[in-house]
C-alpha positions as CSV (number, residue, x, y, z in Angstrom):
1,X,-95.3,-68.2,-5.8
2,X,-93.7,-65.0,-6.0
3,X,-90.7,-64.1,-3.6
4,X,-90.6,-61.4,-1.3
5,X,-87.6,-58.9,-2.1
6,X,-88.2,-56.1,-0.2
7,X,-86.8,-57.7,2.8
8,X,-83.5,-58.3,1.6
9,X,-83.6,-55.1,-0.3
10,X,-84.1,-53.1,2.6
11,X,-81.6,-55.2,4.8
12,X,-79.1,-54.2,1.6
13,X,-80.1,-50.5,1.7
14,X,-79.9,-50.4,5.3
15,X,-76.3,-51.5,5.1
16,X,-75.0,-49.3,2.4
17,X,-76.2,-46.4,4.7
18,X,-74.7,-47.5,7.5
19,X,-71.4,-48.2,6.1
20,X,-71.3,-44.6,4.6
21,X,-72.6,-42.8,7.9
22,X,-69.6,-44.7,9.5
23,X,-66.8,-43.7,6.9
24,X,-67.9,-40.1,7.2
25,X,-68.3,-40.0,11.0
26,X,-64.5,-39.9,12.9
27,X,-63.8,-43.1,14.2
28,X,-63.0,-43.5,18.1
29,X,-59.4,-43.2,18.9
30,X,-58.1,-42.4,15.6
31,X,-55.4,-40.6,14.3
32,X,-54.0,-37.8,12.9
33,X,-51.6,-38.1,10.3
34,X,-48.5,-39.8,11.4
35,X,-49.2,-38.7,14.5
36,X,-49.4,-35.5,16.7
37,X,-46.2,-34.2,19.1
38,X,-45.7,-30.3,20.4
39,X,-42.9,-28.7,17.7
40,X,-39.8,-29.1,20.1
41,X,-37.5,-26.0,21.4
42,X,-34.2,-25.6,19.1
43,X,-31.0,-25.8,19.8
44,X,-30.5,-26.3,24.1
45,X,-34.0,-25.7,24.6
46,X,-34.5,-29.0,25.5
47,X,-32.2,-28.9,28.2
48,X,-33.2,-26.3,30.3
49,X,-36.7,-24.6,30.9
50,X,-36.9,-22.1,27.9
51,X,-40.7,-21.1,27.7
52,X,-44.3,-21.3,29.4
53,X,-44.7,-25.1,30.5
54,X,-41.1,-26.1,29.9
55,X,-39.5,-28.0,27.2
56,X,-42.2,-30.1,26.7
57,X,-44.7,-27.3,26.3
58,X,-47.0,-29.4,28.3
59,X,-45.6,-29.0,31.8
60,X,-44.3,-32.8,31.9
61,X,-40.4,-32.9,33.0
62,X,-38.1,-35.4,32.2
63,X,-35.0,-36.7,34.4
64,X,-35.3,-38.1,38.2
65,X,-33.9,-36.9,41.3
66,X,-36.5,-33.8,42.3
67,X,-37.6,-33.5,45.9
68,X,-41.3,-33.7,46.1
69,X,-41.6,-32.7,49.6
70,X,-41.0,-28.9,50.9
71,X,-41.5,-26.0,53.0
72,X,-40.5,-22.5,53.3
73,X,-37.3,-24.4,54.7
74,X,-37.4,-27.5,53.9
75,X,-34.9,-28.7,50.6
76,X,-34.6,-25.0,50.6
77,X,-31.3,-23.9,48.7
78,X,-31.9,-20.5,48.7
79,X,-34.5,-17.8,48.4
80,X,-34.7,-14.3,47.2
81,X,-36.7,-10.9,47.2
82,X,-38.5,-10.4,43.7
83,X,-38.9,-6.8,43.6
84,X,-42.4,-5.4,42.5
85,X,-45.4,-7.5,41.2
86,X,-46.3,-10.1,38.5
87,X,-47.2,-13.3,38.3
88,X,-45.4,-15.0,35.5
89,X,-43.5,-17.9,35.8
90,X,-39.5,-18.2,35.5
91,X,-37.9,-19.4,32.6
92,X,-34.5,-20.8,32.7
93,X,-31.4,-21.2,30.2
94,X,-27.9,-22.1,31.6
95,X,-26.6,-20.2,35.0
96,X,-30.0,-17.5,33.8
97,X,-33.5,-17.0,35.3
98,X,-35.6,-14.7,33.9
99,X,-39.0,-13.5,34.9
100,X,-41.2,-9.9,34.7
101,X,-41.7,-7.5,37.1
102,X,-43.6,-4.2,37.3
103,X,-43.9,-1.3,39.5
104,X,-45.2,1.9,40.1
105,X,-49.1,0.5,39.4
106,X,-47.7,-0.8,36.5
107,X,-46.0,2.7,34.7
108,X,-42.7,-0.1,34.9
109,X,-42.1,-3.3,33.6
110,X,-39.2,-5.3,33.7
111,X,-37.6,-8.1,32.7
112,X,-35.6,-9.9,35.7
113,X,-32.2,-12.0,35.3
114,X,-31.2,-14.1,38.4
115,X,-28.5,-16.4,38.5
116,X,-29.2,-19.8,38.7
117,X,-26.7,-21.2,41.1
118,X,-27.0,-18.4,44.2
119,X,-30.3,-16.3,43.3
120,X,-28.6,-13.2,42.9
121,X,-30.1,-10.4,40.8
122,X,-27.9,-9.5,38.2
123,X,-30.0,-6.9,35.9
124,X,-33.0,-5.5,35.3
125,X,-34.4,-4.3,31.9
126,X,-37.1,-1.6,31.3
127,X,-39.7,-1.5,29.1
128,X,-40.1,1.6,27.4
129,X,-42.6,3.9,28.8
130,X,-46.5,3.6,27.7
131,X,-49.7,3.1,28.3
132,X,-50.8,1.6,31.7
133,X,-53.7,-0.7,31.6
134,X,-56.5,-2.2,34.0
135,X,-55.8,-5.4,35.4
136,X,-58.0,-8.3,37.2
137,X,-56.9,-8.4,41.0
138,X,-54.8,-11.7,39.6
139,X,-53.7,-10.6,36.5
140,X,-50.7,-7.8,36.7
141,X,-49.1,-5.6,34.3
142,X,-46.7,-9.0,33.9
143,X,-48.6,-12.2,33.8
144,X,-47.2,-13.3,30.9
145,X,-44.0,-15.7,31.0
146,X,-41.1,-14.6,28.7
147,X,-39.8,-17.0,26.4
148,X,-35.5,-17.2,25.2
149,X,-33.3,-19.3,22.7
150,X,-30.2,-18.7,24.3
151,X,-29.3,-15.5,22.7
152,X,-32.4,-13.1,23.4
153,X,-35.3,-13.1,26.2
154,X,-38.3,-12.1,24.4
155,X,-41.4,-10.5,27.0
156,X,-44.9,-9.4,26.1
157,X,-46.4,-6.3,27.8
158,X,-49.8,-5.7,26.4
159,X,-50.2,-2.2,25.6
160,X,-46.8,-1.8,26.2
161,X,-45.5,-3.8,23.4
162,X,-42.9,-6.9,22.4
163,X,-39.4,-6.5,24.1
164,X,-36.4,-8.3,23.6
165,X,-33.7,-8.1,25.2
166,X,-30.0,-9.9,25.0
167,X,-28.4,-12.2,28.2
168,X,-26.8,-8.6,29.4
169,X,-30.1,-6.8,29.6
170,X,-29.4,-5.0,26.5
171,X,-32.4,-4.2,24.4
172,X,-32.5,-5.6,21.5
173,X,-36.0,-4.2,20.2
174,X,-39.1,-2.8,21.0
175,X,-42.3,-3.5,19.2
176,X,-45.5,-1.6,20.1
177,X,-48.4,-3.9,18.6
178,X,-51.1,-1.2,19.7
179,X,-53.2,-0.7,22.4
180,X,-54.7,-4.1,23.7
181,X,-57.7,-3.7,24.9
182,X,-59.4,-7.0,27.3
183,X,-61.2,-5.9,30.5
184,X,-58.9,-7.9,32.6
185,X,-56.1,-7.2,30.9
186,X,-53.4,-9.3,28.7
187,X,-51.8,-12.1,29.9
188,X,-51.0,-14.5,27.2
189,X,-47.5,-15.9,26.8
190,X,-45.1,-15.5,23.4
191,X,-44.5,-18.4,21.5
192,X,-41.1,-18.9,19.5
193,X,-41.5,-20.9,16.6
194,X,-38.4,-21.4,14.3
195,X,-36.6,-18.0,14.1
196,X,-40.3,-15.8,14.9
197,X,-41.9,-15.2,17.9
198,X,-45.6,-15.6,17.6
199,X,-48.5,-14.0,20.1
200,X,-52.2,-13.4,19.9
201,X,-53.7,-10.9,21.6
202,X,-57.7,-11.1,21.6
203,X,-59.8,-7.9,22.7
204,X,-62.5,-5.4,22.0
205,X,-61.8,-5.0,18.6
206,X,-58.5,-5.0,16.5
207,X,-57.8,-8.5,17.4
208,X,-55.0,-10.9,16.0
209,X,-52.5,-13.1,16.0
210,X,-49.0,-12.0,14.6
211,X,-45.4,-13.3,14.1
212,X,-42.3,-10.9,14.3
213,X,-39.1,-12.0,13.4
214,X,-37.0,-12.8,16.4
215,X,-33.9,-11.2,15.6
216,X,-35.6,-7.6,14.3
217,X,-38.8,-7.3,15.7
218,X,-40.3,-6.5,12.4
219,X,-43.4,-8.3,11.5
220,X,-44.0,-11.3,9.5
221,X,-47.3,-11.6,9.2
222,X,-50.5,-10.3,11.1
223,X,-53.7,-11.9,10.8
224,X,-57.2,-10.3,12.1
225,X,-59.4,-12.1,14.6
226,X,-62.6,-12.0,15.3
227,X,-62.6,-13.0,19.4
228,X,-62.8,-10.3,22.2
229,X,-61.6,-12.0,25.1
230,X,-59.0,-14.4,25.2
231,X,-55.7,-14.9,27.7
232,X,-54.4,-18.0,26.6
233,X,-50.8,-18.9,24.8
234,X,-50.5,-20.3,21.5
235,X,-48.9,-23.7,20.7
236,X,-47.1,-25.2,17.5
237,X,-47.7,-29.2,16.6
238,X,-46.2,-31.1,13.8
239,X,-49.2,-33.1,12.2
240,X,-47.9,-35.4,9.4
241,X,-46.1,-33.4,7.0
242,X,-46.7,-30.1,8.3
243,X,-46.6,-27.7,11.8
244,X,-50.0,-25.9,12.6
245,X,-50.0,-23.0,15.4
246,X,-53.0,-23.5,17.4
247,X,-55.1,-20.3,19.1
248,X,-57.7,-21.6,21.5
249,X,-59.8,-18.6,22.5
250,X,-63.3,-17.1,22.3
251,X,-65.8,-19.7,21.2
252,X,-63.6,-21.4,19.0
253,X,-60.2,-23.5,18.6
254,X,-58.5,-22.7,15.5
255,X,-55.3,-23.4,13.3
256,X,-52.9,-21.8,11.4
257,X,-50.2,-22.1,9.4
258,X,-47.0,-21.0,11.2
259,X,-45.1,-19.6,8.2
260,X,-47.8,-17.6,7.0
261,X,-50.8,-16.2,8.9
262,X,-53.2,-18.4,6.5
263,X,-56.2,-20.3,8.7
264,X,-56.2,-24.0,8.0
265,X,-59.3,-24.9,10.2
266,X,-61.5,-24.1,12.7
267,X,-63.9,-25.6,15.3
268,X,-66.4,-24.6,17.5
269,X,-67.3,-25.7,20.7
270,X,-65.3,-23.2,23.2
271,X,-67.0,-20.7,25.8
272,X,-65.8,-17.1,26.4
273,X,-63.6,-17.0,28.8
274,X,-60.5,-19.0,27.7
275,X,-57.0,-19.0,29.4
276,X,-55.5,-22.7,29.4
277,X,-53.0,-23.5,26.9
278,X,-53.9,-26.7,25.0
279,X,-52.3,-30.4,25.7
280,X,-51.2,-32.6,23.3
281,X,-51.0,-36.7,23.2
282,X,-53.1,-39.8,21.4
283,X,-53.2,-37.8,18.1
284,X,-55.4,-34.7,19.9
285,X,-55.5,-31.7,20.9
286,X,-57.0,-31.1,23.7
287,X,-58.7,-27.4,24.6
288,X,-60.6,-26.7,27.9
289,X,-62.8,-23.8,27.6
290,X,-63.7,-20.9,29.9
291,X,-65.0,-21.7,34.0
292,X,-67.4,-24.7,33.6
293,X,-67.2,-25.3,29.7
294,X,-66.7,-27.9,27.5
295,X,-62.9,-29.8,26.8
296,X,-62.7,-30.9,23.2
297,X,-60.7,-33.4,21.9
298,X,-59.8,-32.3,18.5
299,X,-57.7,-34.4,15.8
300,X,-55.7,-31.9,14.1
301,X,-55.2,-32.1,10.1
302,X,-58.3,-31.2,9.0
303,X,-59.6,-28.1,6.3
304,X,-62.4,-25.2,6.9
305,X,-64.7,-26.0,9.5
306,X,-64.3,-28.9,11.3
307,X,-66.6,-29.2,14.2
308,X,-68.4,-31.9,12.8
309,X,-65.7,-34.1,11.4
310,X,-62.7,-34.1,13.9
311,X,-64.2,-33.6,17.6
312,X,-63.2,-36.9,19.1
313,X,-65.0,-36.6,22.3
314,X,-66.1,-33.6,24.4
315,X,-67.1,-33.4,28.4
316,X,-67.5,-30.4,30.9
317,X,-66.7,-32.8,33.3
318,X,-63.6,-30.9,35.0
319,X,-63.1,-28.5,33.1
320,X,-60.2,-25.8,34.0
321,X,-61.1,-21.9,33.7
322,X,-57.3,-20.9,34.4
323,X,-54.7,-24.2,34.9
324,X,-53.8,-26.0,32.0
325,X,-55.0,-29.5,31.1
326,X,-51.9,-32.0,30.9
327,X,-51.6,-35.2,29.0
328,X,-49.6,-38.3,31.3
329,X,-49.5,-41.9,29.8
330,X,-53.5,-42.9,29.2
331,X,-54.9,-40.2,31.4
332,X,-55.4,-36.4,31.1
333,X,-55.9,-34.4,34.1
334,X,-57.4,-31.3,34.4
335,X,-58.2,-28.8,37.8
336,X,-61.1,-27.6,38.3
337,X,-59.8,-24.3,40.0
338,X,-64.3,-22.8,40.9
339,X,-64.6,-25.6,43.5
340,X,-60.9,-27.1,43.8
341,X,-61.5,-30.4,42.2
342,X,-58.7,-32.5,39.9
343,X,-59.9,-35.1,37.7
344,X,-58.7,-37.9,35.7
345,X,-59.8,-38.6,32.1
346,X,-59.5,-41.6,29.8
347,X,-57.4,-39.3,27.4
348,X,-58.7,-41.3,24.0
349,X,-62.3,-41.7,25.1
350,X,-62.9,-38.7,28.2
351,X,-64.5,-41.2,30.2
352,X,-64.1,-40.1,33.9
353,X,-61.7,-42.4,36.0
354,X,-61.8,-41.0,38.8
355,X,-62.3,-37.4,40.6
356,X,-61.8,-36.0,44.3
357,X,-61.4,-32.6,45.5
358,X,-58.0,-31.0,47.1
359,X,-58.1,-29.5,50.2
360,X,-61.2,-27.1,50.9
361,X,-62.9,-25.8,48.6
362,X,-62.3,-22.0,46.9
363,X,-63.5,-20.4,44.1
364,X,-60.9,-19.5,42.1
365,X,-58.4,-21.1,44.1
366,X,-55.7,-21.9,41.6
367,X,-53.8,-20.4,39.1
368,X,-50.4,-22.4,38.5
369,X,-50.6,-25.0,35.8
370,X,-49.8,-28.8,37.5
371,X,-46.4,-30.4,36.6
372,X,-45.8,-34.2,36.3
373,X,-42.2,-35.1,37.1
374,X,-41.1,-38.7,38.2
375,X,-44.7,-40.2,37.6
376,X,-46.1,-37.8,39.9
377,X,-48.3,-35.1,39.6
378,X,-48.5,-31.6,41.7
379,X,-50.9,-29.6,42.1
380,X,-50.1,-25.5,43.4
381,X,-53.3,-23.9,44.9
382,X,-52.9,-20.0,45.6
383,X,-52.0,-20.3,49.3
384,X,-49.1,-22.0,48.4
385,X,-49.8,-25.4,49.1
386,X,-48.5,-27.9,46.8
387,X,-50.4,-31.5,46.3
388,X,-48.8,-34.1,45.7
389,X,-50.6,-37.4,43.8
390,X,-49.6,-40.4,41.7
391,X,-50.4,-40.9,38.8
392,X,-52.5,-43.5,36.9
393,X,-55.6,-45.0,37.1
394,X,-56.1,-44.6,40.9
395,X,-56.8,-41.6,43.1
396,X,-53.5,-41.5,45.5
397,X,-52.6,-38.5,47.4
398,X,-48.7,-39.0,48.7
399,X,-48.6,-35.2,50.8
400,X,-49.2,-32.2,51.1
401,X,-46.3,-29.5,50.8
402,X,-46.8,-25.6,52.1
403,X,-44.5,-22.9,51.1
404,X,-46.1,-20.7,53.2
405,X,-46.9,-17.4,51.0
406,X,-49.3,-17.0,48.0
407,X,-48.2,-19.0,44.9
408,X,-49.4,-18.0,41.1
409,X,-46.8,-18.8,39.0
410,X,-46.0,-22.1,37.7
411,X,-42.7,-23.4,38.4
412,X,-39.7,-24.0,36.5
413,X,-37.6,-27.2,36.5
414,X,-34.2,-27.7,36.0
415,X,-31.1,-30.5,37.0
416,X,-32.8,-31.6,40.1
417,X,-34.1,-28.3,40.9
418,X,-37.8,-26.3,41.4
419,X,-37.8,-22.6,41.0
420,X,-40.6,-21.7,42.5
421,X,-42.4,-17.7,42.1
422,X,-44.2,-16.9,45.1
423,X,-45.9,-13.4,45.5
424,X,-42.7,-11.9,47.2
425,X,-39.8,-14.4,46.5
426,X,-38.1,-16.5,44.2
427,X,-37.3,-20.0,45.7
428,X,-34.6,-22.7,44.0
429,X,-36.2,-26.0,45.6
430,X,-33.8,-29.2,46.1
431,X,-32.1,-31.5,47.8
């Protein structure tokens, strides 16, 4: 009697496949090499608030002690006029603030310098003068937060160029990178990375992303992009053995190499309209796309395209159009600012844990990126009212604070201390 083979043959064959469609496909929850972490600030970066979401890069603070209940006069240590209009956030370094202003419909922008321990206004540093540009009713001629490593403030005005200027409001230099051209207009933060400061600027034609040296202003390296809308701000991870700069913009999220310009790998996934900066934490990257579009979770490392191979999970479930996703512990939280919803996602899987809405609901009806500080989270709509929730696997909101006056900016957080950017004002929060 003859045996039947094709049985076991099959069952053999059947294996074999499986075994390679699994080795090619990413497996859940892994890793990038030896792990993924934001490329720190040098030097006292770390101990102050030097650039767009703090030290961390991510909006998560370190240290106890902040108040996490205010008013417009409650833990209030002092307040002060902010002349003109903008909307980006404060940075901080030693007895310093700085911030940008503009004037005049936007003919004048400015960097500010406050001091730190009274909220006086010590100078104020010009751009030159240059084009003027169109602007979305909450985007200004100075969205864009200004970054500093102790010796020069360095400030991104669109069309009006790269400015740095030293702690006395001295200009250092003046770069003019063109006319930028993005129907709402720029907004996108600089990024210093090493001894460059690095910026993107994407718009109707003549896009890039370029690197000037920090102490010249002359360029590095320039490389051409092919997006046409994009407000985000870059950010710089170590993967392994190597930093990547990461753009995520116009339908796609993509690398490059820091020192150089060169593209190490793309993916696509994103919408059109993209203005949150990317978190960082499990060995991902994680990049929310425009209004209601998709978040990837991306594992860095990889070459050329990569859409296929290193998407670890993806979910519109969420998803930000303007605040920034941030990474806490197991969880990553994003704001959902078209109908005032927060939700909380299994950061390794982006299974939904649990989602409720704050306050009433507004399109549109927050701009400030949330900060985590002692294992809280808080969440800044645009009337000002700050709420405030635990963290971790269970919905908990503690209070509600209300400055008061309309609230863009993200804060800055310092030695105990909030410095708050409301439309008017700049507050120093504390007990």
């Amino acid at each position: 009697m003859r045996r039947n083979t094709r049985g076991p043959r099959r069952f053999a064959a059947l294996t074999l496949m499986l075994g390679l469609l699994a080795a090619m496909a990413p497996a859940a929850g892994a890793q990038s090499p030896a792990g993924v972490r934001m490329v720190p600030p040098e030097g006292d970066g770390a101990r102050y608030w030097p650039r767009w979401r703090g030290p961390s890069g991510q909006g998560v603070v370190e240290g106890t002690g902040y108040p996490d209940r205010w008013s417009a006069t409650t833990n209030v240590l002092w307040k002060r006029p902010v002349p003109g209009r903008g909307h980006s956030s404060p940075i901080v370094w030693g007895d310093r603030i700085f911030l940008t202003t503009s004037r005049d419909r936007g003919r004048r922008v400015s960097i500010l310098s406050f001091r730190r321990s009274d909220g006086a206004l010590l100078w104020q540093a010009d751009a030159p003068t240059g084009r003027a540009e169109r602007h979305h009713g909450k985007n200004s001629p100075s969205s864009a937060t200004v970054t500093t490593d102790g010796e020069r403030v360095y400030a991104s005005f669109g069309s009006r160029g790269m400015l740095a200027v030293d702690f006395d409001g001295n200009v250092v230099w003046h770069r003019d990178l063109g006319r930028i051209d993005n129907y709402h207009g720029p907004a996108g933060s600089p990024l210093l990375y090493r001894d460059s400061v690095i910026i993107y600027q994407d718009q109707n034609g003549g896009a890039f992303v370029t690197a000037l040296d920090a102490r010249t202003g002359e360029t590095r390296w320039r490389t051409e992009r092919a997006a046409r809308v994009g407000w985000g701000t870059p950010i710089a991870i170590s993967v392994g053995d190597h930093d990547e700069l990461i753009v995520s913009s116009q339908r796609l999220v993509q690398s490059y190499n820091p020192s150089t310009g060169e593209e190490l790998w793309r993916c696509d996934g994103m919408l059109r309209e993209v203005i949150p900066t990317p978190a960082v934490g499990h060995g991902l990257v994680y990049c929310a796309s425009g209004r209601a579009g998709p978040t990837l979770a991306i594992r860095p490392g990889g070459r050329g395209d990569v859409t296929r191979t290193h998407v670890e999970w993806s979910t519109t479930r969420g998803s930000p159009f303007v605040p920034s996703p941030m990474v806490h512990g197991d969880y990553l939280y994003q704001i959902n600012d078209m109908s005032s919803i927060i939700t909380c996602l299994n950061a390794r899987t982006g299974g939904t844990v649990w989602q409720e809405r704050l306050g009433r609901p507004r399109r549109e009806g927050i701009s400030a990126s949330p900060i985590i500080v002692d294992d809280k989270l808080f969440v800044t709509n645009d009337e000002g009212q700050t709420f405030v929730l635990k963290t971790g696997p269970d919905f908990e909101l503690l209070h509600v604070n209300d400055i008061g006056t309309r609230t863009l900016a993200s804060p800055a957080l310092v030695d105990g201390i909030w410095y708050i950017r409301t439309a008017d004002e700049l507050f120093a929060i504390g007990y």
